[in-house]
LODO-406161 format. One record per residue (C-alpha): residue number from 1; chain; z, y, x; residue in three letters. Coordinates in Angstrom, 1 decimal, padded with zeros to 4 digits, m for minus. Example, Ala and Ser with C-alpha at 12.3 -4.5 7.8 and 13.67 -1.06 7.14 Angstrom:
REM residues 2
   k c     pz     py     px   r
   1 A  007.8 m004.5  012.3 ALA
   2 A  007.1 m001.1  013.7 SER
This chain:
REM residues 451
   k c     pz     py     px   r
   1 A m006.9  005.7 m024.8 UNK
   2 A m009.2  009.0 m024.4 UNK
   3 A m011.6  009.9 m027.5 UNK
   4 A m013.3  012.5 m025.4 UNK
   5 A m013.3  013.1 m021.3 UNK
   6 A m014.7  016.5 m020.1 UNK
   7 A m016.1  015.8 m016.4 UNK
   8 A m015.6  018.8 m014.9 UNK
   9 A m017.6  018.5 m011.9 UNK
  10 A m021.1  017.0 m010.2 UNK
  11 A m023.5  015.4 m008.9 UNK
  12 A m022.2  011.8 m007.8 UNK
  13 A m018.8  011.9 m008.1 UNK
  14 A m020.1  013.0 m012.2 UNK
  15 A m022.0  010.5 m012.3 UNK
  16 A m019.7  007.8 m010.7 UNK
  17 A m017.1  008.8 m013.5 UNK
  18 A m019.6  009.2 m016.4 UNK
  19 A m020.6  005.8 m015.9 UNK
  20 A m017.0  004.5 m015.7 UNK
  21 A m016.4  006.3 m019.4 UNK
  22 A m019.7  005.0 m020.3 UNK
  23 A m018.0  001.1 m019.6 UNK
  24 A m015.0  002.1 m021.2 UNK
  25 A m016.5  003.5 m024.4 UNK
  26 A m014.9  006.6 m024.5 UNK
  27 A m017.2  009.9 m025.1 UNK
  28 A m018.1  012.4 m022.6 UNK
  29 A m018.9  016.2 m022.0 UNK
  30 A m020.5  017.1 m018.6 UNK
  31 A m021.1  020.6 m017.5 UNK
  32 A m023.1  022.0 m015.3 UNK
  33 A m024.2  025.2 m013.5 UNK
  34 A m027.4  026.9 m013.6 UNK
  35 A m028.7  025.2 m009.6 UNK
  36 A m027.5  022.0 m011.6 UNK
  37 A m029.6  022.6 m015.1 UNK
  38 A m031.5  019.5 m015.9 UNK
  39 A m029.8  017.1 m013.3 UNK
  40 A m030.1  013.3 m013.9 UNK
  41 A m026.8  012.6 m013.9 UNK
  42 A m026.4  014.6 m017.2 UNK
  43 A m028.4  012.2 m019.3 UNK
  44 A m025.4  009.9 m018.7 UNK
  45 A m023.1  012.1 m020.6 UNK
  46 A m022.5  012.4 m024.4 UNK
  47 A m022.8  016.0 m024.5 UNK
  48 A m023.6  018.5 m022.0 UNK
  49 A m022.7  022.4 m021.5 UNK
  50 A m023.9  024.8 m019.4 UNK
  51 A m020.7  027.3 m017.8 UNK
  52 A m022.4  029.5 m015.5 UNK
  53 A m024.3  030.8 m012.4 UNK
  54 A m024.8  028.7 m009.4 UNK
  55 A m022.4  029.8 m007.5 UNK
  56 A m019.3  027.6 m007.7 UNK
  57 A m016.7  030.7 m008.2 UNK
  58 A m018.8  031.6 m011.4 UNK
  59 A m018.7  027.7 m012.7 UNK
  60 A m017.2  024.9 m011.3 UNK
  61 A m014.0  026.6 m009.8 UNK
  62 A m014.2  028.8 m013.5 UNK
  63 A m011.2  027.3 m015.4 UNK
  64 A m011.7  029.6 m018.2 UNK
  65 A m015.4  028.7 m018.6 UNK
  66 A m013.7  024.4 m018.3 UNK
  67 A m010.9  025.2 m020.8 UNK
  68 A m013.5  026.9 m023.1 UNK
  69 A m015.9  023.4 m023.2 UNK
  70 A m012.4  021.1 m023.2 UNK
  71 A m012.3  023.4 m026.7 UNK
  72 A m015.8  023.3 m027.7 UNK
  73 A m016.3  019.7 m026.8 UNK
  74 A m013.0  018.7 m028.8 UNK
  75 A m011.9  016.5 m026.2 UNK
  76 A m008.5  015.2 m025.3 UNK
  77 A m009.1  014.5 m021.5 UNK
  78 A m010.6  016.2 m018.3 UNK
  79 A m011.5  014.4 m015.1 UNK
  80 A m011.9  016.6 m012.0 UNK
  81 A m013.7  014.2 m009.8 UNK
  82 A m013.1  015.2 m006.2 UNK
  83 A m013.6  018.3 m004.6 UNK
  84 A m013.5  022.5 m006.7 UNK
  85 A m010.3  022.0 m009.4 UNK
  86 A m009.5  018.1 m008.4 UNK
  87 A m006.4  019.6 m006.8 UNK
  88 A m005.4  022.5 m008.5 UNK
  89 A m001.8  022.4 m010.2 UNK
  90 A m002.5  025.4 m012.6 UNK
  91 A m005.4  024.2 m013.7 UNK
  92 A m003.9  020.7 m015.1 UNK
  93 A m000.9  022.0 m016.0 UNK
  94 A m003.9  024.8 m018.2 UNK
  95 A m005.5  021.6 m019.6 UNK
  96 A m002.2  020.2 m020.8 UNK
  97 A m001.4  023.0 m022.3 UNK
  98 A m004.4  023.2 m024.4 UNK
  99 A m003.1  019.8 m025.4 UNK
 100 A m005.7  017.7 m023.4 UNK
 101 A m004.8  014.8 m020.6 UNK
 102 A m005.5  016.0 m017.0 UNK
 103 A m006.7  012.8 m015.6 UNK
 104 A m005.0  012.6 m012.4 UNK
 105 A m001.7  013.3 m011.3 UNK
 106 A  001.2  015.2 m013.0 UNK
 107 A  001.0  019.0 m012.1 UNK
 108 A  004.5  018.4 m010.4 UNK
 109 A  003.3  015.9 m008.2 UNK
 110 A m000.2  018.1 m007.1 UNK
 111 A  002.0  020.8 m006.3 UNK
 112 A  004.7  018.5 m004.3 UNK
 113 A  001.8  016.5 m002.3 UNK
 114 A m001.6  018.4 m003.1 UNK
 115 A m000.2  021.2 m001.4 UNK
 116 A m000.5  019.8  002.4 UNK
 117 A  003.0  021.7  003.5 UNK
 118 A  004.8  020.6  000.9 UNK
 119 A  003.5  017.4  001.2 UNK
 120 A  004.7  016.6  004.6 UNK
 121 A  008.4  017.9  003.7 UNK
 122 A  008.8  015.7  001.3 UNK
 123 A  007.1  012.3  003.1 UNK
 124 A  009.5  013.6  006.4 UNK
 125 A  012.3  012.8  003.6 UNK
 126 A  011.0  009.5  002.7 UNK
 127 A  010.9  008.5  006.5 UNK
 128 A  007.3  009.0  007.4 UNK
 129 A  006.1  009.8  011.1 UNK
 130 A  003.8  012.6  011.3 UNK
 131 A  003.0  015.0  014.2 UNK
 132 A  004.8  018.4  014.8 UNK
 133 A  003.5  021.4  012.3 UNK
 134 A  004.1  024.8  010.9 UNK
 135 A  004.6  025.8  007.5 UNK
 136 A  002.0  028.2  005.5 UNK
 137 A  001.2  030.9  008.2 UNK
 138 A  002.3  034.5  007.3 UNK
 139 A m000.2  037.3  007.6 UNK
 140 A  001.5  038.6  010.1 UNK
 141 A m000.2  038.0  013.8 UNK
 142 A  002.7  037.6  015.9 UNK
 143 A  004.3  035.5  013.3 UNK
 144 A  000.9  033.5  013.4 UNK
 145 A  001.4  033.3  017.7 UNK
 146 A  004.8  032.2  017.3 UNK
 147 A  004.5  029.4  015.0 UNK
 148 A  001.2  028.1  017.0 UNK
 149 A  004.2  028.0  020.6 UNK
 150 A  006.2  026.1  018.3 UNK
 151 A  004.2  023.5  017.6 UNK
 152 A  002.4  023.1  020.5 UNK
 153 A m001.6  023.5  021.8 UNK
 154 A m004.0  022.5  021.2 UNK
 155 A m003.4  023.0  017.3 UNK
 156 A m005.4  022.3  013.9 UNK
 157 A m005.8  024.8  011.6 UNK
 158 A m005.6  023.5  008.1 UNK
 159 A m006.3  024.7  004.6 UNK
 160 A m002.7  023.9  002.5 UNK
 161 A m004.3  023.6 m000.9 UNK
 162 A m007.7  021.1 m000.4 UNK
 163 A m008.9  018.7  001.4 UNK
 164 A m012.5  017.0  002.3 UNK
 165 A m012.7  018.5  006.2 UNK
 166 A m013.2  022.2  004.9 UNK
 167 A m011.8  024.4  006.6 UNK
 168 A m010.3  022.3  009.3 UNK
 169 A m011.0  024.2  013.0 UNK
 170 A m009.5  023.7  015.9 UNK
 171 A m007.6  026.3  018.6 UNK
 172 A m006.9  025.2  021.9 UNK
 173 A m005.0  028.4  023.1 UNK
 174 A m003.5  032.2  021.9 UNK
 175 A m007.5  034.1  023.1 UNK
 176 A m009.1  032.4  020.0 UNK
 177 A m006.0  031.1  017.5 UNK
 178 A m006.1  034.7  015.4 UNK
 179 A m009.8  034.2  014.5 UNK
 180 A m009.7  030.7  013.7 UNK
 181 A m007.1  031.3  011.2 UNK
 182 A m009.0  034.3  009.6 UNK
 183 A m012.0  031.9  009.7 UNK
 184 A m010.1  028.8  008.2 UNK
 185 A m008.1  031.4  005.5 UNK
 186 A m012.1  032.5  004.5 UNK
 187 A m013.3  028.6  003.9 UNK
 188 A m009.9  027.9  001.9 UNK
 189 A m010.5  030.4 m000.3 UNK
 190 A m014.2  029.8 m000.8 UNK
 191 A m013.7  026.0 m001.3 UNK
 192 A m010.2  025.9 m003.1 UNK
 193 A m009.3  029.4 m004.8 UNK
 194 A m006.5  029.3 m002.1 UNK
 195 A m006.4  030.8  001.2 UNK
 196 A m003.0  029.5  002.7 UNK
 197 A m003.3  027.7  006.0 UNK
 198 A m001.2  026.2  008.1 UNK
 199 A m000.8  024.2  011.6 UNK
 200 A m000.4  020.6  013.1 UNK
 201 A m000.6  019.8  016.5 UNK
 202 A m003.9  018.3  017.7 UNK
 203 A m004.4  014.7  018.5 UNK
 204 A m006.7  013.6  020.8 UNK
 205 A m009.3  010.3  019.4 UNK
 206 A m006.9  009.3  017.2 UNK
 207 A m008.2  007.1  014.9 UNK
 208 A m008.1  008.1  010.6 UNK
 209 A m007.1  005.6  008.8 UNK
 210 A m006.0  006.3  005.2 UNK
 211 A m004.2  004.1  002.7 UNK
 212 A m005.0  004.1 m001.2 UNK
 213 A m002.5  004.5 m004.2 UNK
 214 A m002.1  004.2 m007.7 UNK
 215 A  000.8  004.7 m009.7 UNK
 216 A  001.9  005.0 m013.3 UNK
 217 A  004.0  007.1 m015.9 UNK
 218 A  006.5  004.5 m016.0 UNK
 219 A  007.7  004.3 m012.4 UNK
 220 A  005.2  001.6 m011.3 UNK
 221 A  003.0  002.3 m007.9 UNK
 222 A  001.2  000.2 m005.9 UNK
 223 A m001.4  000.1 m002.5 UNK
 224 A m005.1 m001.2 m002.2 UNK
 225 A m005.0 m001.3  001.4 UNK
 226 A m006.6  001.1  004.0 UNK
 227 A m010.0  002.4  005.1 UNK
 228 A m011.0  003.4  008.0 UNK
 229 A m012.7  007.2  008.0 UNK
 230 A m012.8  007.8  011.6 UNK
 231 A m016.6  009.1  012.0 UNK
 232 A m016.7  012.3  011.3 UNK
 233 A m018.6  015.6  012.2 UNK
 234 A m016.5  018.3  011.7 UNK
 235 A m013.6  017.1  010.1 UNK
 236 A m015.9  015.5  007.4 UNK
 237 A m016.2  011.8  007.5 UNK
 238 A m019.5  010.0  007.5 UNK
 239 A m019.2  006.4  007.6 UNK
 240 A m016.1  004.8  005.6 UNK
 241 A m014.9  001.4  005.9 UNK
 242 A m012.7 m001.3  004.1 UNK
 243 A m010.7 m002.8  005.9 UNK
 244 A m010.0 m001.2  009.4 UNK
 245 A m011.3 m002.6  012.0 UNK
 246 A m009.1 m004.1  015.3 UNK
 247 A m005.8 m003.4  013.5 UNK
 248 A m003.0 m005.8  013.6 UNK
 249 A m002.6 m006.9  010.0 UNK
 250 A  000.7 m007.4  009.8 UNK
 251 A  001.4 m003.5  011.0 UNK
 252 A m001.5 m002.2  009.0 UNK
 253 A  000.4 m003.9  005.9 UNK
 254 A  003.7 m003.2  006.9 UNK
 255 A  002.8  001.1  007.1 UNK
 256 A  000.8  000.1  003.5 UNK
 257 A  004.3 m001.6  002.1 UNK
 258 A  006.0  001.4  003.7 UNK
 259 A  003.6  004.2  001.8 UNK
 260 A  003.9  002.1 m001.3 UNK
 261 A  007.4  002.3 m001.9 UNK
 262 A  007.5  005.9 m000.8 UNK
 263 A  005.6  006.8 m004.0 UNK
 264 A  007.7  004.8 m006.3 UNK
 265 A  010.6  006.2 m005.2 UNK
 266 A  009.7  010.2 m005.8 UNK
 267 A  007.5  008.7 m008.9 UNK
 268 A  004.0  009.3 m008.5 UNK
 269 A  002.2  008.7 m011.2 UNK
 270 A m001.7  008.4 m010.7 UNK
 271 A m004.2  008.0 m007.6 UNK
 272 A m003.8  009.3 m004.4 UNK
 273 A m004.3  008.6 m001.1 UNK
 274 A m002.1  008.8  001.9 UNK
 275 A m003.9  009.8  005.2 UNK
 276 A m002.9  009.2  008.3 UNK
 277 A m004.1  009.2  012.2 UNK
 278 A m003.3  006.3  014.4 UNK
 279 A m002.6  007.8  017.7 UNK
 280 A m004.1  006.1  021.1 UNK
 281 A m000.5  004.4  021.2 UNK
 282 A m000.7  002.7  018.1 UNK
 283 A  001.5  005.0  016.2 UNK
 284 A  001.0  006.2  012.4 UNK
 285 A  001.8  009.4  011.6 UNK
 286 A  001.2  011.0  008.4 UNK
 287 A m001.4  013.5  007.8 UNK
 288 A m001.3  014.4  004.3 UNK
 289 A m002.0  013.1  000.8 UNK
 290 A m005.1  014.2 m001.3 UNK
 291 A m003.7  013.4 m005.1 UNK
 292 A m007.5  013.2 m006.9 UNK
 293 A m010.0  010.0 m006.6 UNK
 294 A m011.7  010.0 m003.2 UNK
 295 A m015.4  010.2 m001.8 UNK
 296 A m014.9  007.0 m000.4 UNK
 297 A m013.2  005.0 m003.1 UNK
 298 A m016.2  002.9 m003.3 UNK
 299 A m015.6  000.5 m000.3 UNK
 300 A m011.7 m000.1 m002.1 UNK
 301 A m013.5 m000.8 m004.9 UNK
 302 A m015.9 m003.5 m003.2 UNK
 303 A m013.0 m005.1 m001.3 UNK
 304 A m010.5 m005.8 m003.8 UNK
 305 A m012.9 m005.8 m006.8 UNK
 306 A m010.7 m002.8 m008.7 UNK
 307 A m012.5  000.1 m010.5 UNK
 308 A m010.7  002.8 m009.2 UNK
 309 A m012.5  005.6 m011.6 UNK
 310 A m011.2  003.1 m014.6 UNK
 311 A m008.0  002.4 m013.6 UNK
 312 A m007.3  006.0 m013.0 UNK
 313 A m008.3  006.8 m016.4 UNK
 314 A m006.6  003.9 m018.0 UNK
 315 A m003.0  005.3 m016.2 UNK
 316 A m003.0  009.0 m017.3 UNK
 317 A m004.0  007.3 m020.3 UNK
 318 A m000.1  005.7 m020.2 UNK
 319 A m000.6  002.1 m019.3 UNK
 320 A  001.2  000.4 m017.1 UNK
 321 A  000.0 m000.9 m013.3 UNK
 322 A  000.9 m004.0 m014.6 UNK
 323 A m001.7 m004.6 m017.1 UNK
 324 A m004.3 m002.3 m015.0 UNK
 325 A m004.6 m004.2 m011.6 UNK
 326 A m004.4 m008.3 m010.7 UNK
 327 A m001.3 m010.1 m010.3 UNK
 328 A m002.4 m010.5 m006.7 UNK
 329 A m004.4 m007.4 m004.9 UNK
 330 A m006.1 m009.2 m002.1 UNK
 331 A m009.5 m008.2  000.8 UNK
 332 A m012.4 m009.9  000.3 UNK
 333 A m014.7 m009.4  003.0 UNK
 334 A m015.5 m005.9  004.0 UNK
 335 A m017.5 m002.6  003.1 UNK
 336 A m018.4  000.0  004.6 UNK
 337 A m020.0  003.6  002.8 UNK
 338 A m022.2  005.9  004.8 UNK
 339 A m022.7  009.5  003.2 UNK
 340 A m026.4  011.2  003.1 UNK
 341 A m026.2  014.5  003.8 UNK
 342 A m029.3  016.8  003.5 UNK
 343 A m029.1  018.2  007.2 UNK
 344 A m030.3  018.2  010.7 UNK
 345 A m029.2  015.1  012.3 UNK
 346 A m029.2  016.8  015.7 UNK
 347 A m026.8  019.5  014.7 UNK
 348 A m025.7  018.7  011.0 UNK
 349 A m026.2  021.6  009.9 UNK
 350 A m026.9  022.0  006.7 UNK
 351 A m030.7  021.8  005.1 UNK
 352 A m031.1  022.8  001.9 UNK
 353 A m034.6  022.0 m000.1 UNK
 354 A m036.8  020.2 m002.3 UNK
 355 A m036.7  016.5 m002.2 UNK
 356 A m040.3  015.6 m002.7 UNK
 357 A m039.5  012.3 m001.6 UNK
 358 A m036.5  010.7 m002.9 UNK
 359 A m036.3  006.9 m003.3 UNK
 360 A m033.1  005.2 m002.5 UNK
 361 A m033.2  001.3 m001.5 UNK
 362 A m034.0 m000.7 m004.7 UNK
 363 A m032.0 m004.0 m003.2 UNK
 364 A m029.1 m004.6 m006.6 UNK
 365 A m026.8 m006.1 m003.9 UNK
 366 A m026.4 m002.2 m002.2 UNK
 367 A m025.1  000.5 m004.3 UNK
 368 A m026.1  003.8 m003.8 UNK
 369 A m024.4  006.4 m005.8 UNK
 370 A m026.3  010.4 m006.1 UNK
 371 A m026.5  013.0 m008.6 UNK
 372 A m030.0  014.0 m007.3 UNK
 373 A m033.7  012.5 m008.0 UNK
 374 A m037.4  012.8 m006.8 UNK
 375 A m038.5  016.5 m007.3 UNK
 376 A m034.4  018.3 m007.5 UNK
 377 A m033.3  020.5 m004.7 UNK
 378 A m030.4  021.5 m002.5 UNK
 379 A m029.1  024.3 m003.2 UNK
 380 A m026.6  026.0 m000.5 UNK
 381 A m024.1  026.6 m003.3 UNK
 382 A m022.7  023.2 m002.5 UNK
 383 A m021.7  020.5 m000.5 UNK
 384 A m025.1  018.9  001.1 UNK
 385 A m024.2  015.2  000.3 UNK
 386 A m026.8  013.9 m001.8 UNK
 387 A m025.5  010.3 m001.5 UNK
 388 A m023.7  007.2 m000.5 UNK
 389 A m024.8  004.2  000.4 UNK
 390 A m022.1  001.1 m000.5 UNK
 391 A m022.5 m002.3  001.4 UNK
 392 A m020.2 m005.2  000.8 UNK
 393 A m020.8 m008.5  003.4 UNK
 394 A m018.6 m011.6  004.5 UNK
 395 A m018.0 m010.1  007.8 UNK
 396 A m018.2 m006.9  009.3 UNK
 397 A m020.9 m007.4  011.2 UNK
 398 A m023.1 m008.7  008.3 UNK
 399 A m022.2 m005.6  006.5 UNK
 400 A m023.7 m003.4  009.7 UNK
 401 A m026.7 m004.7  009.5 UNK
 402 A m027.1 m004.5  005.9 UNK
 403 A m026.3 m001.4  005.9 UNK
 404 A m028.6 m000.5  008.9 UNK
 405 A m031.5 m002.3  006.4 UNK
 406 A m030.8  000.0  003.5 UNK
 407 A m030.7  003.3  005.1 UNK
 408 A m033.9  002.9  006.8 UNK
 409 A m035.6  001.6  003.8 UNK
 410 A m033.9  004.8  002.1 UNK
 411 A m037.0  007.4  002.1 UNK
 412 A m036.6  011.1  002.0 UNK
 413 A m038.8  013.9  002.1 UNK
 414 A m038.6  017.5  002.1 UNK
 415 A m035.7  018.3  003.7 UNK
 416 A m033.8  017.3  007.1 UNK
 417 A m031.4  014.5  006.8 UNK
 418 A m028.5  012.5  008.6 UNK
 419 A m029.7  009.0  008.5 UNK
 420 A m031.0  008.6  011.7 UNK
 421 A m027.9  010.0  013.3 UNK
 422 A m025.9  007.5  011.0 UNK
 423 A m028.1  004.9  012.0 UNK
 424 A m027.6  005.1  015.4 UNK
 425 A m023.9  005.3  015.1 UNK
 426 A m024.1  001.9  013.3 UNK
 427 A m026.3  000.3  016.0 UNK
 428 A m024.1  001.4  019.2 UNK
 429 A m022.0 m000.9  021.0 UNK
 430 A m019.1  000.9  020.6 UNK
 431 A m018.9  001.9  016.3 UNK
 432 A m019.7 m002.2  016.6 UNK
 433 A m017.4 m003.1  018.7 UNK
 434 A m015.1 m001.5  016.3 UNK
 435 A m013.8  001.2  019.0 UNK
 436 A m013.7  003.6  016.5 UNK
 437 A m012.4  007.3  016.5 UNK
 438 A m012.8  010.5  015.4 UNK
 439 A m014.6  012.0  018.3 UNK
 440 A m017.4  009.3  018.0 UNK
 441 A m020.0  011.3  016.9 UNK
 442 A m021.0  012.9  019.8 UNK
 443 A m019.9  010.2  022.2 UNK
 444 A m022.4  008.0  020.8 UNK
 445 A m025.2  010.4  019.8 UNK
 446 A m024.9  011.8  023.5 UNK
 447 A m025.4  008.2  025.0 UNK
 448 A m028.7  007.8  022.7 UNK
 449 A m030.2  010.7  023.7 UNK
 450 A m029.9  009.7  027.3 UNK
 451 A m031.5  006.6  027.1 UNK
């Protein structure tokens, strides 16, 4: 097991993982930027370091400025959390070779599935459906025009080396396909350190439904089901649930079965998570696979009663699935995650500021995970989540409403936020109905404002 983890990330997803090192007993090193100087989440950690300016480029995406606390902090691990360096190949294949543990996936198998091209080669191999795409775009226009023709309008533009919505714009024809790409290439860059892109064709309301993997480095792999990210706002997702809603079990379990094996067979060897879209004809096609732990791990978590953040650590720390998860991986009831965001729930755009008023529910029964407190501010140097809010119920239903209950007890000043757009998202007949999709949002929000 780890002596020594370096969290190379923040806010919750640092906290979330400090606390899991925190249950395990193992020591940890947190960094943190200048915006981030004093967070709360910090006095979790064993030690703390500062590497650098606000700006994500000049700390959190600076792998010398990582490599040089993995050194000072003496540690023999290094969790990237989700998002910046969760998905970078050179950087753990960097950490191994300072002789530390990246704790996630092998290099090999970041490169092979991180990278969202690469990805869908090799799942094509393994026999899984997917929609018609391109490969990495060239520079050149024409090129760019020709591939788009092949594949078919309206297409998605798509950053090939991250994940999380960034970057992800549609073009429904040749007038505006050039500037999209230039516009997706910018994001990639800023948010990943890598500007290839590359194209699927579009669905229309498909439904996102994603299936969660864990494998170890002895040839073991197994599922935890599926979850349901269909609301979303700009290729971001908003309210997460465990398990799907209206899906025939025995298909949802048969595609889960199906994803399993594939990543025995090519030998993954940590978490993952295989995302797909379920088409208005009830088909599955594969979308791509993030390899690092996701936002929305927490409703897994609630439904099958696995720590994800442990078990992840405990396989690149070499044990086997076998003694990491139950004999038996079963649903118990259901869960569903909504993400605070600090911005304008009319437009969700982004509103950074001071949150003079922060004071999450205080019910034990509905976990709220943050990286923020009373009298911190958003910064625009970052993503503007500045929580999650977890519910577990019997039924789906009683999980709505609870749900419901904690966000409006949740109180917030200072800034805009999301919750009442999330709240009436959970209220309407149709997210309750379970007639879920990814072009919800405004569907819903549209019919409120009318009545």
């Amino acid at each position: 097991m780890f002596n020594k983890v370096v969290v190379a990330n923040r806010g919750a997803v640092a906290a979330r993982v400090l606390r899991a090192l925190n249950e395990m007993g193992i020591e940890s090193a947190a960094v943190y930027s200048e915006a981030d100087y004093g967070a709360p989440y910090l006095e979790l950690a064993s030690e703390t370091y500062a590497i650098g300016a606000a700006s994500a480029r000049e700390s959190y995406l600076n792998q010398d400025a990582l490599l040089d606390v993995l050194k000072r902090a003496g540690a023999d691990g290094v969790h990237p959390g989700y998002g910046f360096l969760a998905e970078n190949a050179g950087f753990a294949r960097r950490v191994e070779n300072a002789g530390a543990r990246f704790i996630g996936p092998s290099p090999q198998w970041i490169d092979a599935m991180g990278h969202k091209t690469r990805a869908r080669e090799l799942a094509v191999r393994y026999g899984m459906p997917m929609t018609k795409g391109s490969g990495v775009l060239p520079a050149e226009p024409d090129a760019i025009l020709a591939a788009a023709r092949a594949v078919g309008y309206p297409v998605l533009v798509k950053p090939a080396g991250g994940g999380g919505g960034i970057g992800m714009l549609p073009a429904r024809d040749e007038s505006e396909l050039l500037a999209v790409v230039e516009r997706s290439r910018s994001m990639a860059s800023r948010g990943f350190g890598n500007a290839e892109v590359y194209l699927e064709r579009l669905l229309e309301r498909p439904r996102h439904v994603e299936f969660q993997v864990l494998g170890d480095r002895h040839g073991g792999a197994a599922h935890l089901f599926e979850r349901d990210c269909s609301v979303q706002r700009r290729n971001q997702k908003v309210i997460e649930e465990a398990p799907g809603p209206l899906l025939d079990r025995a298909v949802v379990d048969g595609v889960a079965g199906q994803v399993a094996a594939m990543v025995k067979q090519i030998g993954y060897d940590n978490i993952g998570t295989v995302e797909m879209l379920l088409g208005a004809d009830a088909s599955f096609n594969f979308l791509e696979m993030n390899t690092r732990l996701q936002v929305e791990h927490g409703v897994t978590e609630e439904v099958t009663g696995v720590d994800l953040v442990q078990a992840q650590i405990r396989s690149a720390a070499g044990e086997r699935l076998a003694g990491i998860l139950p004999g038996t991986i079963a649903i118990t009831g259901h869960a569903i995650q909504a993400r605070v965001y600090a911005e304008d729930p009319r437009n969700f755009f982004p509103s950074p500021g001071k949150l003079t008023v922060f004071r999450p529910p205080e019910d034990k029964t509905i976990r709220v995970e943050t990286g923020y407190a009373e009298g911190r501010d958003v910064t625009p140097h970052y993503d503007p989540m500045i929580a999650k809010v977890i519910v577990h119920a019997a039924s789906r239903e009683t999980a709505i409403d609870n749900l419901v209950a904690a966000l409006e007890e949740f109180e917030i000043q200072g800034l805009k936020h999301n919750i009442p757009a999330v709240v009436a998202i959970l209220r309407s007949e149709q997210f309750r109905s379970g007639r879920v999709h990814t072009g919800i949002i405004p569907e819903v929000l549209a019919k409120a404002r009318k009545s």
